[in-house]
RODO-2510 file (C-alpha; in nm, 4 decimals, decimal comma):
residues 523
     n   res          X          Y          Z
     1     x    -4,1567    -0,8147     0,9108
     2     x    -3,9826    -1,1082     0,9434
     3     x    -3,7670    -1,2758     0,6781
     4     x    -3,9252    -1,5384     0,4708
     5     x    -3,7513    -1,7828     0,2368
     6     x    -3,9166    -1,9366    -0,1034
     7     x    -3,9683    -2,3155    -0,0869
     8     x    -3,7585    -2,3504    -0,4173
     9     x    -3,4353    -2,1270    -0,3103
    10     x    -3,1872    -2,3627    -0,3340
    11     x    -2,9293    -2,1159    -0,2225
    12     x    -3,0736    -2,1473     0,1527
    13     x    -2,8592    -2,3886     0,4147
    14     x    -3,1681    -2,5602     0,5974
    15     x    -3,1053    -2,6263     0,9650
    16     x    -3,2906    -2,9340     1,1326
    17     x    -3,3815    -2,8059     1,5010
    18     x    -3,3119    -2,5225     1,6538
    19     x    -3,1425    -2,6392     2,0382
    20     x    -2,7831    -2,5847     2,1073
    21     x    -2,6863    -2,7195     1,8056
    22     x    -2,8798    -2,6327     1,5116
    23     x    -2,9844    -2,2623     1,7222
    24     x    -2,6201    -2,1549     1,7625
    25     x    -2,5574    -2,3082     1,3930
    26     x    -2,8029    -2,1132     1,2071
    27     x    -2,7917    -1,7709     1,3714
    28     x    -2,4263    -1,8214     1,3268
    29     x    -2,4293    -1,8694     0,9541
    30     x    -2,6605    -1,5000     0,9179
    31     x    -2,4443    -1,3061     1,1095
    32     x    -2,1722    -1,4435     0,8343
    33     x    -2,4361    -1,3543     0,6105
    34     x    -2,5391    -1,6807     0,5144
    35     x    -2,8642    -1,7203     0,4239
    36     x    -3,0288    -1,9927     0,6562
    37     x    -3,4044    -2,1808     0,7453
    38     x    -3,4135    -2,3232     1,1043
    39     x    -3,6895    -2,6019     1,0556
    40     x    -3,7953    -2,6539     1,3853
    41     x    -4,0700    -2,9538     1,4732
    42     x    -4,2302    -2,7962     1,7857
    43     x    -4,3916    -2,4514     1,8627
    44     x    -4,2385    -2,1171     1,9754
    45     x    -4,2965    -2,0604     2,2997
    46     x    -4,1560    -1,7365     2,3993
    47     x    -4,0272    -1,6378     2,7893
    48     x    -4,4012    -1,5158     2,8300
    49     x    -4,5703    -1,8567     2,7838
    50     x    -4,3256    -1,9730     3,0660
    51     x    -4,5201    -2,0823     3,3939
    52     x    -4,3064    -2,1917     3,6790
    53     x    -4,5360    -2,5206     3,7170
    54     x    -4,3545    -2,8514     3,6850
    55     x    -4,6625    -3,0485     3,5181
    56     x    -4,7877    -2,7895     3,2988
    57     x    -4,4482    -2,7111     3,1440
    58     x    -4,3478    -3,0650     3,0906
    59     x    -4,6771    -3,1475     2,8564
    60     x    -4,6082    -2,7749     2,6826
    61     x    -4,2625    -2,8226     2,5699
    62     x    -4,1796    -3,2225     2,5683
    63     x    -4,1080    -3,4277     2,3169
    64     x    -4,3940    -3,6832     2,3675
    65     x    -4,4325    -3,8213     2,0608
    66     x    -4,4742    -4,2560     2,0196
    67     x    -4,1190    -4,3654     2,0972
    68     x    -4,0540    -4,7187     2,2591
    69     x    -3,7896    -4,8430     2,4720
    70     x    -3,5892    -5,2171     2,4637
    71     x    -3,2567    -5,3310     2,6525
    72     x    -3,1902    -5,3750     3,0260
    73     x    -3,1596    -5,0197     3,1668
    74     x    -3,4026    -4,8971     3,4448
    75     x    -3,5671    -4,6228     3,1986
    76     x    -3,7294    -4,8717     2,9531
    77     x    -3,8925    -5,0482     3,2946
    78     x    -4,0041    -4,7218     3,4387
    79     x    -4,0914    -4,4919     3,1500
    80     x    -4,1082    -4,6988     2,8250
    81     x    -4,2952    -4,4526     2,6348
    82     x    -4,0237    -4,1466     2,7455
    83     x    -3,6781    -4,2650     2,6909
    84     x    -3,5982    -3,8983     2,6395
    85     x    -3,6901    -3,6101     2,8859
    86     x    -3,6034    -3,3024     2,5917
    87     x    -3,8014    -3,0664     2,4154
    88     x    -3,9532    -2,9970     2,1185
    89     x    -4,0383    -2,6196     2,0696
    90     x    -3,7737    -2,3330     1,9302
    91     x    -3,4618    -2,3737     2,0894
    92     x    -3,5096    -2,7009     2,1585
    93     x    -3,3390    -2,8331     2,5385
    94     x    -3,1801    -2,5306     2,5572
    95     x    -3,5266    -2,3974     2,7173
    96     x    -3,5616    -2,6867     2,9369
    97     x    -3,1643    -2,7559     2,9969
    98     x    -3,0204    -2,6538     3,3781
    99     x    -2,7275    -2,4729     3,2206
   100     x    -2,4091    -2,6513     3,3481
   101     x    -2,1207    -2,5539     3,1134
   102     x    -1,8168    -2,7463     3,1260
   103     x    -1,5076    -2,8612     2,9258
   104     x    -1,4780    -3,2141     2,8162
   105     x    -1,1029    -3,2662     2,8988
   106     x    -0,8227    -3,3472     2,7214
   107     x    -0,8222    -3,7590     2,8215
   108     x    -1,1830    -3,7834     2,7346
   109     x    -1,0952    -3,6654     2,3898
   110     x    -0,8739    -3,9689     2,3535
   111     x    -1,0840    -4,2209     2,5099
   112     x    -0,9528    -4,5283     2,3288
   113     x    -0,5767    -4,4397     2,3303
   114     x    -0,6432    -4,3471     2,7491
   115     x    -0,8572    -4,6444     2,8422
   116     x    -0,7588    -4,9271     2,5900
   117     x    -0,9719    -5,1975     2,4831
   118     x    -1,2450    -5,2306     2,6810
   119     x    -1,4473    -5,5298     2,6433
   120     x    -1,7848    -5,4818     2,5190
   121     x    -1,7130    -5,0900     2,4226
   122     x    -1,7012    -4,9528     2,0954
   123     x    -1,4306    -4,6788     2,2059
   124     x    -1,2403    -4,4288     1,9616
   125     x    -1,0422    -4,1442     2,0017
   126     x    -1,2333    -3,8410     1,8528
   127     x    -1,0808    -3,7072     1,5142
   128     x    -1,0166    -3,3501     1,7342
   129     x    -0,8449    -3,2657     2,0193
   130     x    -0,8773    -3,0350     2,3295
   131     x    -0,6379    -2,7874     2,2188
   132     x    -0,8233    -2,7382     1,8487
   133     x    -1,1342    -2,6736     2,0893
   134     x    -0,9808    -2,4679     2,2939
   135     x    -1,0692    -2,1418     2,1221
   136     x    -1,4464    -2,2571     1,9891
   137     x    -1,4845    -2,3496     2,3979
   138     x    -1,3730    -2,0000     2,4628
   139     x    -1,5968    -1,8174     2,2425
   140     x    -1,8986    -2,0489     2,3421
   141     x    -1,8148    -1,9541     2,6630
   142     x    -1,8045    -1,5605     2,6197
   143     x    -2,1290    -1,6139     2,4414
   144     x    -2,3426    -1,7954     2,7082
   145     x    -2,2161    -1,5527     2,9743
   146     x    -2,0582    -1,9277     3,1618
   147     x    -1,9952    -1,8071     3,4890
   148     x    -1,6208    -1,8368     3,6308
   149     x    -1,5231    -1,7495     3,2956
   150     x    -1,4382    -1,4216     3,1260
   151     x    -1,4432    -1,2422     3,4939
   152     x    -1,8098    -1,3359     3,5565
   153     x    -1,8557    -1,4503     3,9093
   154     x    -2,0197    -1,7545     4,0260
   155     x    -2,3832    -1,7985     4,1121
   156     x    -2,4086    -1,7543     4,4759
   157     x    -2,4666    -2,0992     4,7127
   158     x    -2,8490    -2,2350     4,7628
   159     x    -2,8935    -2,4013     5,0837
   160     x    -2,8871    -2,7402     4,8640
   161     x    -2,5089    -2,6258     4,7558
   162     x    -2,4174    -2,5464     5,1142
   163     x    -2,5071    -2,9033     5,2345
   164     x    -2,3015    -3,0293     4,9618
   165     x    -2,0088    -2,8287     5,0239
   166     x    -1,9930    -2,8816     5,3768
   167     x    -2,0105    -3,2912     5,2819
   168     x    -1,7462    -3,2491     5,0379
   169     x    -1,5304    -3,0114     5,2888
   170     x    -1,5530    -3,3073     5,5427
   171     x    -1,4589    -3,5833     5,2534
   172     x    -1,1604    -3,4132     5,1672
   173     x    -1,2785    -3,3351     4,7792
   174     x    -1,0778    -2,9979     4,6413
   175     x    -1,3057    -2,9118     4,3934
   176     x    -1,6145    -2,7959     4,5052
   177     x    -1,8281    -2,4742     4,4271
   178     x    -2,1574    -2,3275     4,2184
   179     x    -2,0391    -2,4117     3,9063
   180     x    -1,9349    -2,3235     3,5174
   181     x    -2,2757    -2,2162     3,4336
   182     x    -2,4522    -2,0395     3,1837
   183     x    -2,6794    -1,8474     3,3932
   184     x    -2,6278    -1,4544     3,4451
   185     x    -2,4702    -1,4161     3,7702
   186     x    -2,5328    -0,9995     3,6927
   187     x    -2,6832    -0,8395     3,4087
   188     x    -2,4767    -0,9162     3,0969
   189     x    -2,6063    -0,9196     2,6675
   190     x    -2,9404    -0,7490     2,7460
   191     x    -3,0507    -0,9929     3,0372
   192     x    -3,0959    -0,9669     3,4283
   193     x    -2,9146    -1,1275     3,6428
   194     x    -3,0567    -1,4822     3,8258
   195     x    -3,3501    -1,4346     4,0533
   196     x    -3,2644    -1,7746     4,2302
   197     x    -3,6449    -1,8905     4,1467
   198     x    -3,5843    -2,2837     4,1507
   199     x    -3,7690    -2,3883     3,8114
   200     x    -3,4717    -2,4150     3,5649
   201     x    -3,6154    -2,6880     3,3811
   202     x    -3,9522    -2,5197     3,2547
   203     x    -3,8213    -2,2507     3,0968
   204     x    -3,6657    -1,9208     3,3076
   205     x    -3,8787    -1,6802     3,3445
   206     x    -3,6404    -1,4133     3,3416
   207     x    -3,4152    -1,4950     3,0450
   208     x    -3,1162    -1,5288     3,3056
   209     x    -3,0346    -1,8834     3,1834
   210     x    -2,8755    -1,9031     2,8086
   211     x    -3,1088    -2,0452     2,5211
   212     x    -3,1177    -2,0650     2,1878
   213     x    -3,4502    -1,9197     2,1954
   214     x    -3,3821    -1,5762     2,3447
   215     x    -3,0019    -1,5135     2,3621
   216     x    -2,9590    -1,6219     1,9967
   217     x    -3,2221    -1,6623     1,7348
   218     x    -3,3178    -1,2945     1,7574
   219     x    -3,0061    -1,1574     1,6653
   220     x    -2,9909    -1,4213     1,3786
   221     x    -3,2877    -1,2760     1,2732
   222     x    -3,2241    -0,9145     1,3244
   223     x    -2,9753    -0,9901     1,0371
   224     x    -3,2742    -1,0150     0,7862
   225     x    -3,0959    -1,3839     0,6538
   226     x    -3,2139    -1,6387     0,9262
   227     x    -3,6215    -1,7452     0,8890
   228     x    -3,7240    -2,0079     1,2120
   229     x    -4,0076    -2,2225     1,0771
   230     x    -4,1965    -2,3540     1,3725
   231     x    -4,4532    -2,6611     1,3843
   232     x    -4,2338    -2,7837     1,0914
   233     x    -4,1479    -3,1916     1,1140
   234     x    -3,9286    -3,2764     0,8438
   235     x    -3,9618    -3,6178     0,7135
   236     x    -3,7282    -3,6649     0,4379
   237     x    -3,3897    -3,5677     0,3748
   238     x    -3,3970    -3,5734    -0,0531
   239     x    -3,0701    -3,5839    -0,2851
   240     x    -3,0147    -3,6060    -0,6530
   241     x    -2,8788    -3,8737    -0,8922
   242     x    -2,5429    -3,7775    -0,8179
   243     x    -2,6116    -3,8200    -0,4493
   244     x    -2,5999    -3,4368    -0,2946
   245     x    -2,8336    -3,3404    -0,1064
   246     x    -3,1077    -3,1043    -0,2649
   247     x    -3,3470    -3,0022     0,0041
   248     x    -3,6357    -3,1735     0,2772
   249     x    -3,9789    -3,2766     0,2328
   250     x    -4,1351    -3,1589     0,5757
   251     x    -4,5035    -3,1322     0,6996
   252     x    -4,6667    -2,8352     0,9030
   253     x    -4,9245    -2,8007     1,2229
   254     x    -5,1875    -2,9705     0,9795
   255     x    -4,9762    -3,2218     0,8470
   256     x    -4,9699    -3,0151     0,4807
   257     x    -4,6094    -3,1372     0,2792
   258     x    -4,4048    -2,9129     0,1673
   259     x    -4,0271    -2,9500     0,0275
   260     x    -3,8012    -2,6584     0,0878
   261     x    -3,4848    -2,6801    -0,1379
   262     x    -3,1258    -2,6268    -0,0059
   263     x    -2,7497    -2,5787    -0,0714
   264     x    -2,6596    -2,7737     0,2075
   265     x    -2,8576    -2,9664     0,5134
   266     x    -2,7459    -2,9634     0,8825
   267     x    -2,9339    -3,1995     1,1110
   268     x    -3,0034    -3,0964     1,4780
   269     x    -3,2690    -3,2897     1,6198
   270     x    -3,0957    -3,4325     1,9311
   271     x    -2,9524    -3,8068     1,8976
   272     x    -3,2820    -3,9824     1,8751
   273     x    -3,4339    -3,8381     1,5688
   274     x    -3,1591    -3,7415     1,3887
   275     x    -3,0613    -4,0525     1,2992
   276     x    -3,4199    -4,1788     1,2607
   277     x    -3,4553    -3,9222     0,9692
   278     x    -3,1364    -4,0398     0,8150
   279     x    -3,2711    -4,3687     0,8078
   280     x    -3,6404    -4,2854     0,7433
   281     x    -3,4277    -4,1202     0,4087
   282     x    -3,3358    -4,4280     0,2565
   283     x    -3,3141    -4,4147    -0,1598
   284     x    -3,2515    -4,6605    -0,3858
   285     x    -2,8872    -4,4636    -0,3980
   286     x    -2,8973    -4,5280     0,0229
   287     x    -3,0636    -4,8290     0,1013
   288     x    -2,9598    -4,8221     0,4429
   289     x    -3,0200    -4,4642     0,4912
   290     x    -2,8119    -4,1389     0,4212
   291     x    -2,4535    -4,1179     0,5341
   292     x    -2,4743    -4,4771     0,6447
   293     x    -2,1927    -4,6744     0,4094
   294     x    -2,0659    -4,7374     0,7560
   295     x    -2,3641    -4,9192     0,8810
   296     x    -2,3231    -4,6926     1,2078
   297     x    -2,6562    -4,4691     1,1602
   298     x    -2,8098    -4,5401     1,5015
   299     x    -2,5207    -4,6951     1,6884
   300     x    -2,2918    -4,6290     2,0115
   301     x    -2,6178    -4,4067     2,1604
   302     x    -2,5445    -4,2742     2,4647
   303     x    -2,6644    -4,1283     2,7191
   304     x    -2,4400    -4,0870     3,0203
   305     x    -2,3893    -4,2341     3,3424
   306     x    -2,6653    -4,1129     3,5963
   307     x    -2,8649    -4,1688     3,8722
   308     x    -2,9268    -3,9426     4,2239
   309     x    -2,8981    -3,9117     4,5330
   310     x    -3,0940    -3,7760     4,8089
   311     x    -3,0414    -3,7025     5,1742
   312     x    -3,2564    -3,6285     5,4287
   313     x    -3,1791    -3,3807     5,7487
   314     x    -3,2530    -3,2865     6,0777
   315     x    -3,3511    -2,9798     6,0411
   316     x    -3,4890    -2,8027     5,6640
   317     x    -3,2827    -2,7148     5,3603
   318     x    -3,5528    -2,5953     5,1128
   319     x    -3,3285    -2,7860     4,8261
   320     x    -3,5867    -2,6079     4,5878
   321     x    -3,5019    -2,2643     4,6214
   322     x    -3,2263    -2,1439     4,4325
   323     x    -3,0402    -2,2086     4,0670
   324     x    -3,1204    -2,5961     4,0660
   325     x    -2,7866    -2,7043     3,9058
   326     x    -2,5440    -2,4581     4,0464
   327     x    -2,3169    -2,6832     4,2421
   328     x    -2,0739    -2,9214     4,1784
   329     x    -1,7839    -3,1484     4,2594
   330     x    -1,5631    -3,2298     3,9981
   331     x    -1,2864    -3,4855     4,2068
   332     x    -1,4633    -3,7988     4,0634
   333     x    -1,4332    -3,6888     3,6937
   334     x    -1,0872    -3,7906     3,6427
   335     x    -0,9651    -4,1257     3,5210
   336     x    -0,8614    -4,3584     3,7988
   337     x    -0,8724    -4,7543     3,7003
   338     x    -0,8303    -4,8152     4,0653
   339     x    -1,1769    -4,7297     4,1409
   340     x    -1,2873    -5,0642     3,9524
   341     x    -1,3663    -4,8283     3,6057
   342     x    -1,2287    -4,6134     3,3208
   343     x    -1,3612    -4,2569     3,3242
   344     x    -1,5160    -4,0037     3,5785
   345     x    -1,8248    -3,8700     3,7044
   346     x    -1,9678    -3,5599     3,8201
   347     x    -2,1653    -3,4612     4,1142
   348     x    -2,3811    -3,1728     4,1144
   349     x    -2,6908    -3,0058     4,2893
   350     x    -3,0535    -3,1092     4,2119
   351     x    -3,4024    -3,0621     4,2917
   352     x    -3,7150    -3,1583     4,1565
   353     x    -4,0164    -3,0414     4,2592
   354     x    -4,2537    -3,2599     4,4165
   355     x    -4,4728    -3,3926     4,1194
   356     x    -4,1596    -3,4790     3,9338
   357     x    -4,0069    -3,6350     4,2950
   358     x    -4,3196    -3,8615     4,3378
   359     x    -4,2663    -3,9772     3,9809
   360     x    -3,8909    -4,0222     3,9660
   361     x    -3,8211    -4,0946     4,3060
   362     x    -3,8220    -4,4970     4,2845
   363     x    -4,1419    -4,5259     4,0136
   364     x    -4,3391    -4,8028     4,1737
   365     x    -4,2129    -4,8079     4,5034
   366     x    -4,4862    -4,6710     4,6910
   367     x    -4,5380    -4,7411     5,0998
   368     x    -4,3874    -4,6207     5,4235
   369     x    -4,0369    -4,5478     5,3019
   370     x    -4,1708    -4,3603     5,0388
   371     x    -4,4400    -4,1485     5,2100
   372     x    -4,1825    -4,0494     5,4949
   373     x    -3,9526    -3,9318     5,2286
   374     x    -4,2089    -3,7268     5,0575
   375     x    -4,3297    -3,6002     5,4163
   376     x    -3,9688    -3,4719     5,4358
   377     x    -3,9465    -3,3117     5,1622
   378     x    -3,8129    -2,9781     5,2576
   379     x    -3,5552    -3,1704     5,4828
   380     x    -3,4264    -3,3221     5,1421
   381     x    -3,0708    -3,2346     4,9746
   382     x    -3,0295    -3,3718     4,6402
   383     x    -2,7512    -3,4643     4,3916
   384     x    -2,7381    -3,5940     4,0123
   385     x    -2,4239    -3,7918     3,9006
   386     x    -2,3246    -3,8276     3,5464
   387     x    -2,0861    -4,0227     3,4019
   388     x    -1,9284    -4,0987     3,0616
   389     x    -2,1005    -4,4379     2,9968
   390     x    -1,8869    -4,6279     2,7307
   391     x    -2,0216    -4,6661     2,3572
   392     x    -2,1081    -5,0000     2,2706
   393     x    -2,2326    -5,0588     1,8939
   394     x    -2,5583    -5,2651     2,0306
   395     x    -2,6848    -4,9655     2,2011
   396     x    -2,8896    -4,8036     1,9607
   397     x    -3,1656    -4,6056     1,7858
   398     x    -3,3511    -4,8409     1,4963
   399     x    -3,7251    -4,7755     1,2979
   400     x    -3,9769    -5,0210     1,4406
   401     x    -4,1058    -5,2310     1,2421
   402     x    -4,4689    -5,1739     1,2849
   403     x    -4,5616    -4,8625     1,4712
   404     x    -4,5600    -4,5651     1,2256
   405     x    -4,6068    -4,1804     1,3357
   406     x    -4,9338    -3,9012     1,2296
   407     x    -4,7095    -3,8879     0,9004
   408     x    -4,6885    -4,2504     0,8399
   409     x    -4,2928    -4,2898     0,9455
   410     x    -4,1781    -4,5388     1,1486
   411     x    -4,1047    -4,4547     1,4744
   412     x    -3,7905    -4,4848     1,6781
   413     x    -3,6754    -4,7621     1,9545
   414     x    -3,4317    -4,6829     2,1669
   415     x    -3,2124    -5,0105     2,2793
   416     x    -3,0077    -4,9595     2,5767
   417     x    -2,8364    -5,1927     2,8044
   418     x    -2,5559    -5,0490     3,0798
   419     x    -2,2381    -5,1940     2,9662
   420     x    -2,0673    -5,3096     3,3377
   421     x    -1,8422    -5,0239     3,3454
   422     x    -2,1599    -4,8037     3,3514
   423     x    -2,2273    -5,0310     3,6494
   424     x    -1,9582    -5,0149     3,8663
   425     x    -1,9711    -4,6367     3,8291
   426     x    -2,2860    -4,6004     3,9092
   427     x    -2,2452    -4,7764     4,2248
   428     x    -1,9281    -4,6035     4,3292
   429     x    -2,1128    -4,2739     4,2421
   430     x    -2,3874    -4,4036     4,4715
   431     x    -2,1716    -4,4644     4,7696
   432     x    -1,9784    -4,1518     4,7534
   433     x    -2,2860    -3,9180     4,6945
   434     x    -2,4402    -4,1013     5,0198
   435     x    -2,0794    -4,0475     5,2179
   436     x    -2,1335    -3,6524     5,1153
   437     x    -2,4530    -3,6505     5,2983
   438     x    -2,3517    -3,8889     5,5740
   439     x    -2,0913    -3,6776     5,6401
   440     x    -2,2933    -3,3566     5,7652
   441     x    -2,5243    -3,5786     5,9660
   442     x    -2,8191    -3,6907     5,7449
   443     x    -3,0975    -3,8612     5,8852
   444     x    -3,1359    -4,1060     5,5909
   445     x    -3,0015    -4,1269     5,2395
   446     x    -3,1080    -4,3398     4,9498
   447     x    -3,0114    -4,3565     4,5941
   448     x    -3,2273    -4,3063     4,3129
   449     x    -3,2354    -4,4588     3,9489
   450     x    -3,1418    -4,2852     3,6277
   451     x    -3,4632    -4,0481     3,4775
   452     x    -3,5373    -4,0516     3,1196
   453     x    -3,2094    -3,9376     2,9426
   454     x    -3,1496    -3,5681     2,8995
   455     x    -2,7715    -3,5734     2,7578
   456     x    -2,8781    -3,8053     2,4377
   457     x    -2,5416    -3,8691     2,2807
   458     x    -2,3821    -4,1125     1,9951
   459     x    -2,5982    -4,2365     1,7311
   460     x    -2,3424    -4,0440     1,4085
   461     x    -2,0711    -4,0258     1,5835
   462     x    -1,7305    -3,8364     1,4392
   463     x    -1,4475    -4,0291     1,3172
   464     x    -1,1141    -4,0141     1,1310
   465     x    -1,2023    -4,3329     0,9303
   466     x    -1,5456    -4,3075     0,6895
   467     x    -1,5782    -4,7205     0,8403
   468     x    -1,5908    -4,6355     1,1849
   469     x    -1,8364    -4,3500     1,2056
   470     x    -2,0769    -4,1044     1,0448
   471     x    -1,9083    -3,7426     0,9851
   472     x    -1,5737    -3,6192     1,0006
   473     x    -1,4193    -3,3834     1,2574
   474     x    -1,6407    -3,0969     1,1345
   475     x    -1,9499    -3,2843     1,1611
   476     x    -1,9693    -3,3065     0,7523
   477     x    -2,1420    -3,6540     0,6632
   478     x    -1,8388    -3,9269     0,4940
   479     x    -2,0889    -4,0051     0,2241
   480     x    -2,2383    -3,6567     0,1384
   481     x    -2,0058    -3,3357     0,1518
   482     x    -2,3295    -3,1171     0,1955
   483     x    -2,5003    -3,3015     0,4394
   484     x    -2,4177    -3,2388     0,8028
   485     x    -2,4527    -3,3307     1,1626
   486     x    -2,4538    -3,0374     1,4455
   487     x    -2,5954    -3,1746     1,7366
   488     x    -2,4868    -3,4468     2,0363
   489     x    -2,5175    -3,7528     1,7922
   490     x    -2,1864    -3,6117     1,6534
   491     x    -1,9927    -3,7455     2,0154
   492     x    -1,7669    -3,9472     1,9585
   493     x    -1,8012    -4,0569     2,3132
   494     x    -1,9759    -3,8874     2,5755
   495     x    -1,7128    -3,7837     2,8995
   496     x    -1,8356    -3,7389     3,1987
   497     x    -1,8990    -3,2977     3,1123
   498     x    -2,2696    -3,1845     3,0361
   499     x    -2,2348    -3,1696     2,6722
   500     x    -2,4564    -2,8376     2,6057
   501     x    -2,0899    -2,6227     2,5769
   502     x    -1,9418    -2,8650     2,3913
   503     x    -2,2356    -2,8761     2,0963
   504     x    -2,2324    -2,4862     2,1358
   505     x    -1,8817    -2,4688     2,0379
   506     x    -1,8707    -2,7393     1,7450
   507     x    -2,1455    -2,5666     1,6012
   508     x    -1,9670    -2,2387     1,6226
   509     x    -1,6926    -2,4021     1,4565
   510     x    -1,8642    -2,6033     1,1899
   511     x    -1,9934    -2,2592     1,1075
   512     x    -1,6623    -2,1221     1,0325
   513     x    -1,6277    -2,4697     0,7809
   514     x    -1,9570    -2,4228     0,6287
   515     x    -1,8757    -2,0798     0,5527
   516     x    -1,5424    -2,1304     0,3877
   517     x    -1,6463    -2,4632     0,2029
   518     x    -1,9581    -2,2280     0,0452
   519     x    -1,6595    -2,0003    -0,0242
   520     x    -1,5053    -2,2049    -0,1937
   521     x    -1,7982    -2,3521    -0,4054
   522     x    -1,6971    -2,6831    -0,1961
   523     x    -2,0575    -2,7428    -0,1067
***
């Protein structure tokens, strides 16, 4: 029987979400004993409901509620209804993410002091370092079973990797192979080893791939203190007179309201509505919203530097068979001015099936080019690039002022408009991605614009100085010592890594703070 939590325990810690974040945060806090609620807004789909179909996964497990779009990027012209492309079911984008698992480095934890004052960026160093990471990185690491880590080999090389390698032999690039990734490379914590199927993002059908849903909610609840709430939106973060936080009005599958009480809050719905709720939580006490004295609820979103690139060949690669995201090249992602930017990008494998390739490919663009690039499609190699995009305080998530949810909330718009350095990257990224391909002989390559964000970042970011951000280095709110943040919207900015390891391992380590602040009847 699983455990089950009364609405009016106000001992519980409530966890918003259940992804990367809020997952690894609550089954974290029962296996310190720590009794915890994961609210989670979507359904539980367990490995069983997974069906390696592109289409039919993508309306099972998105997040596709009303959301609009405003600012210059390419996403709010192509998909205006789908800034996002994440998940809302237990264990959030951990079921749909590809698994790359990779350090943010030490200069991209000092941003501002590496890069100075650039114009138009809201830069700041984060309030943590690499070295105070280090060990959270490691154990997040040992955890998700990140290949090249710990003795676990890599993922072998897809035919899509071995195009890229051979590109990147031929360009001179040093650091080239299958990846950090959080996929089992051989059986390891009660899971088989990668079958090499190809559909990564719908959910792996063998539990090879880490997620929140599989590797760690169960044991949090084997522990008899975590309960995982599915179909549970919450709506309202509520405090009392003295300004703590008391518990969260939330409704269920048939919109019922209910209010579970809490000791402390922790809010984990990805960096889109996580701030929403903090401002859809406005009091008289927090007119502007909770933990928003700085007025920077909602600003400096991110979402990285992307965009593809595809190459076609002579003879066929079959891009879609294999780990889809096991490959990378790493050169680009240092800091080098002389390229015409600050920061680094990545390059690494990817392929999308066909439904999603018609769709992303260059939405609109249909005619000769693009039906001879379909024809080809198992000819096709394919990269993503991603970037650290620089922070600006205009890009941002606000309530619209008319459109309102099923539970009468106003939705979210997402404003986003490249800042130039975001620009220039991208284009260098384009050329370079194209001379990887070029290099091995392709027929053709073209580039291909940025798909509705998947690394949402920003929005309450960390920050030494209550003024300049939302929580401190543990991801505790300035204004409200038991409120807290544990998912992306915590960056401070976003480096050029995947951030899935990096969430893992501040949750681990907020955790650890949690636990000794309860301790010490702190919170």
């Amino acid at each position: 029987m699983a455990q089950t939590f009364d609405m009016n325990d106000d001992s519980v810690v409530v966890v918003i979400g259940s992804g990367a974040g809020g997952g690894t945060l609550g089954t974290q806090l029962a296996l310190k004993g720590i009794r915890t609620v994961i609210l989670e807004a979507g359904g539980r789909h367990e490995i069983d409901d997974f069906e390696n179909d592109e289409w039919g996964m993508f309306g099972k497990i998105s997040w596709l509620d009303a959301r609009t779009t405003s600012g210059d990027w390419r996403v709010a012209k192509d998909f205006p209804g789908l800034p996002a492309w994440i998940v809302k079911a237990v264990g959030g984008s951990t079921v749909h993410w590809a698994g790359a698992s990779l350090r943010i480095q030490e200069h991209e934890f000092k941003a501002q002091s590496t890069y100075g004052n650039v114009a138009g960026a809201n830069l700041l160093d984060w309030p943590i370092t690499l070295q105070e990471m280090e060990p959270y990185y490691a154990q997040a690491e040992d955890r998700m079973g990140v290949t090249r880590t710990n003795g676990i080999d890599g993922l072998p090389g897809s035919n899509n990797f071995k195009v890229m390698k051979a590109g990147a032999d031929k360009l001179g690039y040093k650091n080239c192979h299958t990846g950090r990734m959080a996929i089992n490379s051989a059986d390891r914590d009660g899971r088989g080893a990668c079958q090499q199927i190809g559909f990564c993002f719908q959910g792996c059908k063998t539990g090879a791939k880490w997620s929140t849903l599989y590797a760690e909610i169960p044991k949090g609840e084997a522990t008899g203190k975590l309960e995982v709430r599915p179909n549970a939106q919450v709506l309202q973060i509520e405090h009392d007179a003295s300004g703590k936080v008391t518990g969260v009005l939330y409704a269920d599958a048939e919109g019922k309201q209910h209010r579970q009480k809490a000791r402390a809050v922790a809010v984990a719905g990805n960096s889109i509505e996580s701030p929403r709720l903090l401002l859809n939580s406005a009091s008289s006490m927090f007119p502007d919203g909770l933990a928003n004295s700085s007025g920077q609820v909602g600003r400096n979103y991110m979402r990285h530097m992307t965009g593809s690139v595809y190459g076609i060949f002579d003879r066929p690669v079959h891009m879609y068979r294999g780990t889809t995201m096991a490959g990378i090249i790493t050169d680009e992602s240092r800091n080098d001015p002389a390229r015409g930017f600050v920061g680094g990008y990545e390059m690494e494998t990817l392929s999308l099936g066909l439904p999603f390739m018609a769709a992303f490919l260059n939405p609109g663009a249909w005619g000769r080019s693009f039906a001879s690039a379909m024809d080809m499609y198992d000819h096709m190699a394919g990269m993503w690039l991603v970037g650290e995009d620089m922070p600006q305080e205009s890009n941002r998530i606000t309530l619209h002022a008319s459109m309102k949810d099923q539970h009468g909330l106003p939705i979210p718009d997402v404003h986003f408009d490249d800042h130039p350095n975001d620009i220039a990257m991208r284009n260098h990224a384009f050329g370079q991605g194209a001379a990887v391909y070029d290099a091995v002989g392709a027929v053709r390559t073209f580039p291909t614009p940025p798909y509705p964000s998947t690394h949402n970042l920003g929005t309450n970011r960390m920050s030494e100085r209550a003024r300049d951000g939302v929580v401190n280095k543990w991801g505790q709110t300035h204004d409200i010592a038991n409120l807290f943040v544990s998912d992306g919207s915590q960056f401070t900015t976003g480096a050029s890594e995947n951030p899935t390891l990096t969430i893992v391992a501040l949750a681990l380590r907020q955790a650890d703070y949690i636990a000794e602040q309860m301790g010490k009847n702190a919170i």
